[in-house]
Each structure stands twice: as C-alpha cells, then as structure tokens.
FIFI-306720 format. One record per residue (C-alpha): residue in three letters; chain; residue number from 1; x, y negated, z negated. Coordinates in Angstrom, 3 decimals, padded with zeros to 6 digits. Each point is the difference from the previous one (the first is absolute). Example, Ala and Ser with C-alpha at 12.3 -4.5 7.8 and 13.67 -1.06 7.14 Angstrom:
     r   c     k          u          v          w
   ALA   A     1    012.300    004.500   -007.800
   SER   A     2    001.370   -003.440    000.660
//
This chain:
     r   c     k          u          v          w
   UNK   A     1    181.894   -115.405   -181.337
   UNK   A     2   -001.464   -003.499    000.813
   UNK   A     3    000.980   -002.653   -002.614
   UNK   A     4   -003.153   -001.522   -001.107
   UNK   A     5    000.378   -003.828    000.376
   UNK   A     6   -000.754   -002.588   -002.664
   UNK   A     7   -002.182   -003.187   -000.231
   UNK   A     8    001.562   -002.848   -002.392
   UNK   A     9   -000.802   -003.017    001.706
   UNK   A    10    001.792   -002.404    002.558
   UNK   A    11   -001.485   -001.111    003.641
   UNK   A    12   -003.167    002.384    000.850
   UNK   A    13   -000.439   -000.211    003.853
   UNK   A    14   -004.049    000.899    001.166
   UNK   A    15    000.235    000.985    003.589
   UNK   A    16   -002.818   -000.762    002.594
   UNK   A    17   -000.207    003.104    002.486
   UNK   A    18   -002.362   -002.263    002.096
   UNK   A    19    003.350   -001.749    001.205
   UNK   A    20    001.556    001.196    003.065
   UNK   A    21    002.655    002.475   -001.230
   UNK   A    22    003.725   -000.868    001.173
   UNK   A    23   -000.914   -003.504   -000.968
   UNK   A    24   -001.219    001.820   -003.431
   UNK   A    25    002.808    002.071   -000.230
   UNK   A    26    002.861   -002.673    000.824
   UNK   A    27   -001.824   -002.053   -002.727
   UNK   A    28    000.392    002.960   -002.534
   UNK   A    29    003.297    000.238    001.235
   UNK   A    30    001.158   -003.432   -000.702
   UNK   A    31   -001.647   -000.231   -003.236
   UNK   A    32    001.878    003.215   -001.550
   UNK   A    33    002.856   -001.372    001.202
   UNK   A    34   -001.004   -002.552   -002.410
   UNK   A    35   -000.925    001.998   -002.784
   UNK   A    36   -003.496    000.546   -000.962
   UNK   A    37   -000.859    003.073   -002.497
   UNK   A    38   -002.884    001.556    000.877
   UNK   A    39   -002.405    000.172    003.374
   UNK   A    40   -003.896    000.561    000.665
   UNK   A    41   -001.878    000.621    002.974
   UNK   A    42   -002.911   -001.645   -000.356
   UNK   A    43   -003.277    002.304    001.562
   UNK   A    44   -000.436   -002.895    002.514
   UNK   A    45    000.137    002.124    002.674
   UNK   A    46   -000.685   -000.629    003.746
   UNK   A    47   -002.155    002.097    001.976
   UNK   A    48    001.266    003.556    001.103
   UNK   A    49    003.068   -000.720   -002.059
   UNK   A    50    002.282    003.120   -000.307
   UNK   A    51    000.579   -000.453   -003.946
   UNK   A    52    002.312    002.960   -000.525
   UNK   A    53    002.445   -001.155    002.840
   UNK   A    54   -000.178   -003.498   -001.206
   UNK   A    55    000.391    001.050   -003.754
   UNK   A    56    003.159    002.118    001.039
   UNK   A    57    001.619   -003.248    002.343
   UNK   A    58   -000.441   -002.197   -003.304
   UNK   A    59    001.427    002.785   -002.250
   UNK   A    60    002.977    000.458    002.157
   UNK   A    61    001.045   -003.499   -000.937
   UNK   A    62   -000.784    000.128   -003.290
   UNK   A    63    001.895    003.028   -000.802
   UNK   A    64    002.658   -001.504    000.856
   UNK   A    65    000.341   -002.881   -002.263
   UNK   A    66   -001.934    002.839   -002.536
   UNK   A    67   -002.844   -002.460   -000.655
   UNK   A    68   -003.129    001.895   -001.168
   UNK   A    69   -003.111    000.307    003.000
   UNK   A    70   -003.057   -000.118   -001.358
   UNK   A    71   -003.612   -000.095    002.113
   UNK   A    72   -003.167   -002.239   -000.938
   UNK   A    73   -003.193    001.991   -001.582
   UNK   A    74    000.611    003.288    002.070
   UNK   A    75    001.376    002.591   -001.975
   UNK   A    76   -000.643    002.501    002.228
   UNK   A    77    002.789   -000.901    002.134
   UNK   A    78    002.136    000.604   -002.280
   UNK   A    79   -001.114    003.947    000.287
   UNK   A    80    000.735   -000.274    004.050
   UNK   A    81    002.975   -002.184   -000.235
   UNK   A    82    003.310    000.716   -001.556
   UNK   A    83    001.449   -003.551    000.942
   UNK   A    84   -002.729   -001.633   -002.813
   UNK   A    85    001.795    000.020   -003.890
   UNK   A    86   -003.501   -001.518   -001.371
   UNK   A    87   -003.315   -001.883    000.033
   UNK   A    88   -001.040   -003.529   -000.953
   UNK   A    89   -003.909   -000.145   -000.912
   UNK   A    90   -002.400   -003.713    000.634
   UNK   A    91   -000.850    001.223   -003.811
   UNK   A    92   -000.833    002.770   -002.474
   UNK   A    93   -000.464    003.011    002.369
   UNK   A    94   -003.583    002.305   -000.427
   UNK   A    95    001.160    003.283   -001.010
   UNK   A    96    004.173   -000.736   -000.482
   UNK   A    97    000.243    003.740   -001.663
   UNK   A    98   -001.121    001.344    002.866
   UNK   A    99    001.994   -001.742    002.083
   UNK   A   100    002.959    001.281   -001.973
   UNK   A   101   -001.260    003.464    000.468
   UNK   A   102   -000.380   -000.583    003.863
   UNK   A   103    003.011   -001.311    000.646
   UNK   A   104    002.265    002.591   -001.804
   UNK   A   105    003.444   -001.599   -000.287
   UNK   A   106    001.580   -003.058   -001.942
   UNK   A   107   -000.592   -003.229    002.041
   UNK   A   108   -000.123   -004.051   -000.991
   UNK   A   109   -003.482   -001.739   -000.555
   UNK   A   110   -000.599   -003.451   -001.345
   UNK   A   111   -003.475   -002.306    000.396
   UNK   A   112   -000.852   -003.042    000.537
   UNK   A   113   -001.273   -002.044   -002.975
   UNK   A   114   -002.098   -003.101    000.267
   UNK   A   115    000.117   -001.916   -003.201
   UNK   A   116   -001.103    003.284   -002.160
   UNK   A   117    002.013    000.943   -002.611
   UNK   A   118   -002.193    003.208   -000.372
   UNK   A   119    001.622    001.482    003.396
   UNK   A   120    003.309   -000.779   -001.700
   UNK   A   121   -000.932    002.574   -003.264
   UNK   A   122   -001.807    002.605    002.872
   UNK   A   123    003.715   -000.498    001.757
   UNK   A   124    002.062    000.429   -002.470
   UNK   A   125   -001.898    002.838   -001.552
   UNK   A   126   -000.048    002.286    003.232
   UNK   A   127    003.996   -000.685    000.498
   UNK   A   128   -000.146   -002.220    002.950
   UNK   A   129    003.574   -000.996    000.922
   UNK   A   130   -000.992   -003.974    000.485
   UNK   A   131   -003.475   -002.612    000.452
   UNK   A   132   -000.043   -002.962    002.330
   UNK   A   133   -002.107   -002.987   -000.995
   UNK   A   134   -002.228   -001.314    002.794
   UNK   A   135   -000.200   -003.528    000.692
   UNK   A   136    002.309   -002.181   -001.502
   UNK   A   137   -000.544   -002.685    003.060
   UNK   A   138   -002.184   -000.115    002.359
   UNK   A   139    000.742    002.345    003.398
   UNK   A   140   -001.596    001.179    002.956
   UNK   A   141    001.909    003.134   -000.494
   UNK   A   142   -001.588    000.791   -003.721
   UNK   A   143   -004.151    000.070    001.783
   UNK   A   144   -001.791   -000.251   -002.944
   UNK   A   145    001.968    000.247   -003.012
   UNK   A   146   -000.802   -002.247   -002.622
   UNK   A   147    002.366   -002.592   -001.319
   UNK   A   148    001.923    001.387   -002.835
   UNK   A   149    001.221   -002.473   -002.940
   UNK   A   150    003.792    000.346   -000.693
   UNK   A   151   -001.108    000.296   -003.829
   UNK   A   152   -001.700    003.207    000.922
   UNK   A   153    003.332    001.252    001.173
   UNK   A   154    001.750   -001.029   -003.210
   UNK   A   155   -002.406    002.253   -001.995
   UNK   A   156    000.051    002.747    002.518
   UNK   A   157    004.316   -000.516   -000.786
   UNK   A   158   -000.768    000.832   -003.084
   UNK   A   159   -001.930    003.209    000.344
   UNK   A   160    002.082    002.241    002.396
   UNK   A   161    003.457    000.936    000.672
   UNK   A   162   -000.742    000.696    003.515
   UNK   A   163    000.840   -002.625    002.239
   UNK   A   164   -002.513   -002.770    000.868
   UNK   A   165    000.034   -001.606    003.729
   UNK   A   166   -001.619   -003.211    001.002
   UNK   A   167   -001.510   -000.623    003.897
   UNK   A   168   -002.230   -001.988    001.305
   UNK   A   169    001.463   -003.124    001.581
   UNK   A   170    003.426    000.297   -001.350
   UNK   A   171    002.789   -002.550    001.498
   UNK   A   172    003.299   -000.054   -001.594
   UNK   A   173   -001.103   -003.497   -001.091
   UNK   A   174   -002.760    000.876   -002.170
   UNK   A   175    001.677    003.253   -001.182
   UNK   A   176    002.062   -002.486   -002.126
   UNK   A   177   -002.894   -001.955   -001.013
   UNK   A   178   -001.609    002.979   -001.237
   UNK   A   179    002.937    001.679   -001.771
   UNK   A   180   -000.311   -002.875   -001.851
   UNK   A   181   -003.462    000.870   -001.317
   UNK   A   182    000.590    003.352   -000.010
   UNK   A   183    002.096    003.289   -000.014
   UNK   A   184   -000.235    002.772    002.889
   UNK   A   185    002.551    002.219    001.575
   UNK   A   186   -000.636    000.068    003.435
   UNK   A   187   -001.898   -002.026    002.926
   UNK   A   188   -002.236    001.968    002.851
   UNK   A   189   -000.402   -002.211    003.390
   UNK   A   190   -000.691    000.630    003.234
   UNK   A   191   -000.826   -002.834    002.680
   UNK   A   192    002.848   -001.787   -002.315
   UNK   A   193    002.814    002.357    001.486
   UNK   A   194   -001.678    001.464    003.161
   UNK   A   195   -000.454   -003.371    001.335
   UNK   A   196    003.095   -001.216   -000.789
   UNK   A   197    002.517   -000.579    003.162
   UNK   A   198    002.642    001.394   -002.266
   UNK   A   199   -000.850    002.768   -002.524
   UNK   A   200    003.224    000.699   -001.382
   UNK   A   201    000.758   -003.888   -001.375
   UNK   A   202   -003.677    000.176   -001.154
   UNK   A   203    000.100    002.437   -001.857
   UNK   A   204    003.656   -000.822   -001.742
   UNK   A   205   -002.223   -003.707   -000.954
   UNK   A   206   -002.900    001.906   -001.502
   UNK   A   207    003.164    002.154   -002.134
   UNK   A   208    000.996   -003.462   -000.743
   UNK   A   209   -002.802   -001.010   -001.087
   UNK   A   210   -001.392    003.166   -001.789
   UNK   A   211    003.593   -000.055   -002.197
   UNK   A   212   -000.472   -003.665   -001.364
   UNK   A   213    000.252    000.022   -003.326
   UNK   A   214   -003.225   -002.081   -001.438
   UNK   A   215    001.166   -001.891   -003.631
//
C-alpha cells in the first residue's frame, strides 16, 4: 500500500511546465538534492503538452527523495494520474465536496490565501493539510496576488495548526526580514530556485534562512 506523504512545511518548489523539460528536470534534480519538501506543477502549460507523461517524469524524481507531487487547480488529474499525491487550489474551490466525491481516494490540497483570514477558517475547517499566503513581495511569478501584510500571517499563526507558507517574491534575504515580523513554516518560490545556476546551494540558503530563529 502507498504511504500517503505529509505536508509540514520547509522549501515548496512551483514548477513551470512551460520550461523545456531536461533543463526542468535537471533543475528539480538539483534542488532535491538540496532538500525542498513539497513540489507543484503549476497549470502553465504549453501548447499540446503531454501532461500525464510530464506529470510521471517529475514524479519519478520526486519519489525518490519521497517529496509529496501535487498539481495546480486540476483535480481531475489526479483521477488519470497515479504519480499526483494532491492538489493546490488559486483559492476556495466551487463545489470542494464534490470534488472529494469525484476524486475517490485520500490526496493533499492546500489554497492560496491573499490577505483573508476567512480562507484560513474555510481551510482549516475542510481539513486541508497546509495554506500559502500570496504576496509577501512583489513577483512576476505571483500575477496578480495582492500584497499580503506579515501581521495578517501572525493572526492566521494563530488560527490553524496546519502549516502556513509564504511566496511571492521570497529571497533568502527578506525571508529573515520577515521572520522577524512574523511566524510561518515554510516558503513557496519558483523563479527564485528555477533560475538559479545552482539549485541545490539555493535551496540549502533558503533552509538557512527559513530556520533563523527571530528574538
């Protein structure tokens, strides 16, 4: 029986399928090597993408370093593909019982908040296994998320066990400033490590920085 994976926070890695894929996939690579907790494709797919083949290249690496897979907004992959371990929604999804129904199996879903603490209660209420606060900075990656204030993240602290993930701009640098402000358990980026000429010592500076201890 599959081991269902768990979310509790670290380095959350957003993939972009629109990048050419060995370059995608050695950038994975390096940055499990070193050691981010959780990956999402994002549904910016090109055109006449083969998403199952894709989703089961990325999954082959992840299972490896057994780091949860989850897909951006479409759950019904998850019914085709049995390389996906969960979902991440842009926000409260229309009909989430349904969903549940449709998709017939334990998986992993979090959402995206953007400064409301009311997704937070709707999160925590349905069992989601973690939220992600979207944007702490501002970042041509996060489109049009508003700019979320880090006191809105202390309250949300305060409200949920689950874990709580910040994105939206986030550099090592001002992960520090922020913890400072602050507490959160994890960081979501994506131009941060897929841009980086070395994943691997990226990522172990955004551990670094995630683990310092604010006074």
């Amino acid at each position: 029986m599959k081991t269902r994976l768990k979310i509790t926070g670290g380095i959350y890695l957003v993939l972009n399928p629109a990048m050419e894929l060995n370059l995608l996939l050695q950038k994975l690579a390096d940055a499990l090597k070193g050691g981010i907790q959780v990956v999402q494709i994002w549904n910016n797919w090109p055109a006449g993408a083969d998403k199952l083949s894709l989703i089961e290249h990325i999954a082959g690496l992840c299972r490896f370093y057994r780091v949860p897979l989850l897909i951006n907004q479409e759950w019904q992959l998850l019914q085709a593909s049995p390389f996906l371990d969960g979902v991440h929604f842009d926000g409260i999804p229309h009909y989430f019982d349904t969903i549940l129904v449709n998709i017939g199996k334990p998986f992993l879903a979090g959402i995206t908040c953007s400064g409301n603490l009311d997704d937070i209660a709707w999160a925590d209420e349905h069992g989601l296994d973690y939220v992600s606060f979207c944007s702490m900075f501002p970042s041509s990656s996060a489109g049009s998320c508003t700019i979320v204030m880090p006191a809105t993240v202390k309250e949300a602290k305060k409200m949920t066990r689950m874990p709580v993930f910040v994105s939206g701009g986030m550099t090592p640098e001002n992960i520090i400033a922020l913890k400072k402000q602050a507490p959160f358990d994890g960081v979501a980026v994506i131009s941060g490590l897929l841009s980086a000429a070395n994943p691997e010592q990226k990522v172990k500076q955004y551990h670094q920085a995630l683990n310092y201890k604010a006074d």
